[in-house]
N, C-alpha and C positions, 0 to 999 in steps of 0.2 A: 504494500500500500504506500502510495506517496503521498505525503505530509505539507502542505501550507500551513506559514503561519504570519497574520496579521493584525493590526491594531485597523481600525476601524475609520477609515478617511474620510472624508466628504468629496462625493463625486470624484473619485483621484484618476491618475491617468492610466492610459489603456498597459501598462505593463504592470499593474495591479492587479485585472480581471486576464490578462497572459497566465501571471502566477497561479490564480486560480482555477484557468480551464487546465493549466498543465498537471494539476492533482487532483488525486481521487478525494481528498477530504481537507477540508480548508477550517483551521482555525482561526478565528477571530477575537480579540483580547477585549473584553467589558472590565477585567480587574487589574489595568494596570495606569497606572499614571496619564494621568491629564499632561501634555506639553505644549509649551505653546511656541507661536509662530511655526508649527509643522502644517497638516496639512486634515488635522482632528477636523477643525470649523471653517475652515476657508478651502478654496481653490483657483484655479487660475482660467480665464477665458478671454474672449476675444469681444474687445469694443473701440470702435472704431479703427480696426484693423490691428489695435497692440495688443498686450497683453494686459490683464487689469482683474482684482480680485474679490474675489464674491465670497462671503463671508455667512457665518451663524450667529450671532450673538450670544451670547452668555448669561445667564446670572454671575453676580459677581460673587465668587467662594474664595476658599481656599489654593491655593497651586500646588497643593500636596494629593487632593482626593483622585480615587481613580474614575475613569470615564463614565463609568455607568453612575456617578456620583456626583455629575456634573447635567446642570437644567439649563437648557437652551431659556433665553432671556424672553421673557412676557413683552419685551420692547420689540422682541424681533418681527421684523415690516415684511414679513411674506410677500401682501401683494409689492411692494415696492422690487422684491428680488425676481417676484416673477415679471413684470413689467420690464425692469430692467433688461433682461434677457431675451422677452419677446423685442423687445425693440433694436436688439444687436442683431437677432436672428434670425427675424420673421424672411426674410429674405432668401435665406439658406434651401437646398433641395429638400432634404428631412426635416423640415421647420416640425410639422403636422405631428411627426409620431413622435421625434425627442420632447418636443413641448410636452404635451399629454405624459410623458413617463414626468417627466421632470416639475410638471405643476399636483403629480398625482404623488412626488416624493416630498415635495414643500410641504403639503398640504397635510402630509401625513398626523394623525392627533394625538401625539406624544410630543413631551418637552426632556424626554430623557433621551442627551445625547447619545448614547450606546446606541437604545432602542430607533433614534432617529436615522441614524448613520449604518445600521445595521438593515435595516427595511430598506434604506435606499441603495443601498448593496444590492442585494437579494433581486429589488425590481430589477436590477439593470441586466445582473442576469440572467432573470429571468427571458428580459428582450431577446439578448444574446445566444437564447439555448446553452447556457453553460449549464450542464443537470452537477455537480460538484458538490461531496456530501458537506454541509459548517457544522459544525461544533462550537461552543461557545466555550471561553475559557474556564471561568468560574466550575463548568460543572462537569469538567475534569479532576480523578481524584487522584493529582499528585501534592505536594508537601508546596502549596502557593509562594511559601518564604524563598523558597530559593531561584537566585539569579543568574541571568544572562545565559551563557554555555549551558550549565546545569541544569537550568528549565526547561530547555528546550529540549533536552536528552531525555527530561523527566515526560515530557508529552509526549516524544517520540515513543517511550515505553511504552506509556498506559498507551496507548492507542494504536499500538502495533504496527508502526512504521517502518520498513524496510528501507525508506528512501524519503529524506526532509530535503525540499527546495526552498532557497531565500531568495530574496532579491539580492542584485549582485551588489547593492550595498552594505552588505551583511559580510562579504568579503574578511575583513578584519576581525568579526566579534568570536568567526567559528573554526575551527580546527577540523580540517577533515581527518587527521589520526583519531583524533578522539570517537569521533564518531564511527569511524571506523573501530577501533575496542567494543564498540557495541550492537558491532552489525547492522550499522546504519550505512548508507551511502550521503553523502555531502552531496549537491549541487547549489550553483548559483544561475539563476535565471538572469539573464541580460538581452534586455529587448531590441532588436536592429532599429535600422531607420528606418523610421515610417513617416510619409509624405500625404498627403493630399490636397485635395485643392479648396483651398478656404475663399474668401474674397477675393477680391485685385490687391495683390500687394505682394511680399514676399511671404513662405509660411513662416509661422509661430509654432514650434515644436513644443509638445510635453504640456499643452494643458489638459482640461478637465477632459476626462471619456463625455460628455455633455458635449465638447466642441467637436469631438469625432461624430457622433452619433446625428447632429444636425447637418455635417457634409457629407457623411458617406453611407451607403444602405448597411441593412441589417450583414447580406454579405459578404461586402466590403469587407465589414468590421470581423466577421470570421475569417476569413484569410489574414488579416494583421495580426490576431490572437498568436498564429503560428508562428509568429513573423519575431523568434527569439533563438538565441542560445544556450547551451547550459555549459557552464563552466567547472 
């Protein structure tokens, strides 16, 4: 069995939902730390042909609690995000079907980050035909306290993974020996270049799955899934 594992993005880019079609069971993290300026409550799209950020609001808390722990802000202007959007992209070929996913994820009636970001997961790949089993972190029974390398070795166990893929950012945190002493395989997922044709202008790489999903069809966007390495 191959092993995903993730913290829970807002709308993130298409070598997130890569990660995900490439394994059979995908974890996603509700019990670990809120950070900020990542990529938890905001993301990146296209207006007026740059790049420019679309955001969640918050309640204001703590910066210690973990995600599931944190409440999207009673201030937060839904219609103003979805107006926003329709009006950078009403233009777009796929305006009709991303809009509709994406005012049906706004929309969603929970103020619990986890839960919010976790649905709008789920919808997109749904779109997508990814069938990929989540698991949620919490309600896995390994020893929560322990970090980084270790934990991850500890979910690979309980959940009988033969093979854990990260993203190729994870390069430095993991040791494939180690993983190897336990009959894991290491890889790293590293996504190629992917192009398409946004407005008149030059492209703008690496934003939201939201700016893929408004220029290119559903199977467009299947064939760029593929469109990675493992390392």
């Amino acid at each position: 069995m191959k092993l995903g594992i993730m913290q829970p993005y807002f709308l993130p880019y298409i070598g997130y939902f890569q990660l995900i079609n490439a394994v059979d069971k995908y974890m996603i993290y509700d019990n670990i730390q809120y950070t900020k300026k990542g990529w938890i409550n905001r993301n990146r799209v296209l207006v007026s042909g740059k790049e420019a950020y679309i955001t969640v609001s918050l309640e204001k808390d703590s910066d210690y609690l973990d995600i599931c722990d944190r409440k999207i802000s009673s201030s937060f202007d839904k219609e103003k995000l979805l107006n926003q959007i329709a009006g950078n992209y009403k233009k777009s070929p796929h305006f009709d079907c991303a809009f509709e996913i994406f005012e049906d994820i706004v929309n969603f009636n929970n103020n619990n980050l986890f839960q919010f970001n976790y649905n709008s997961v789920k919808k997109i790949c749904e779109y997508l035909r990814i069938q990929t089993e989540f698991v949620v972190s919490s309600t896995v029974n390994i020893d929560h306290s322990l970090k980084g390398q270790d934990k991850i070795l500890a979910f690979c166990g309980n959940l009988g993974a033969a093979e854990y893929i990260n993203a190729i950012g994870g390069q430095e945190l993991y040791d494939k020996t180690e993983f190897e002493k336990h009959n894991i395989k290491l890889n790293f997922l590293k996504t190629q270049n992917i192009e398409y044709n946004q407005f008149k202008g030059g492209f703008v790489p690496n934003l939201s799955i939201l700016d893929v999903m408004m220029f290119c069809s559903m199977e467009e966007i299947s064939e760029m899934l593929d469109k990675y390495e493992l390392i």
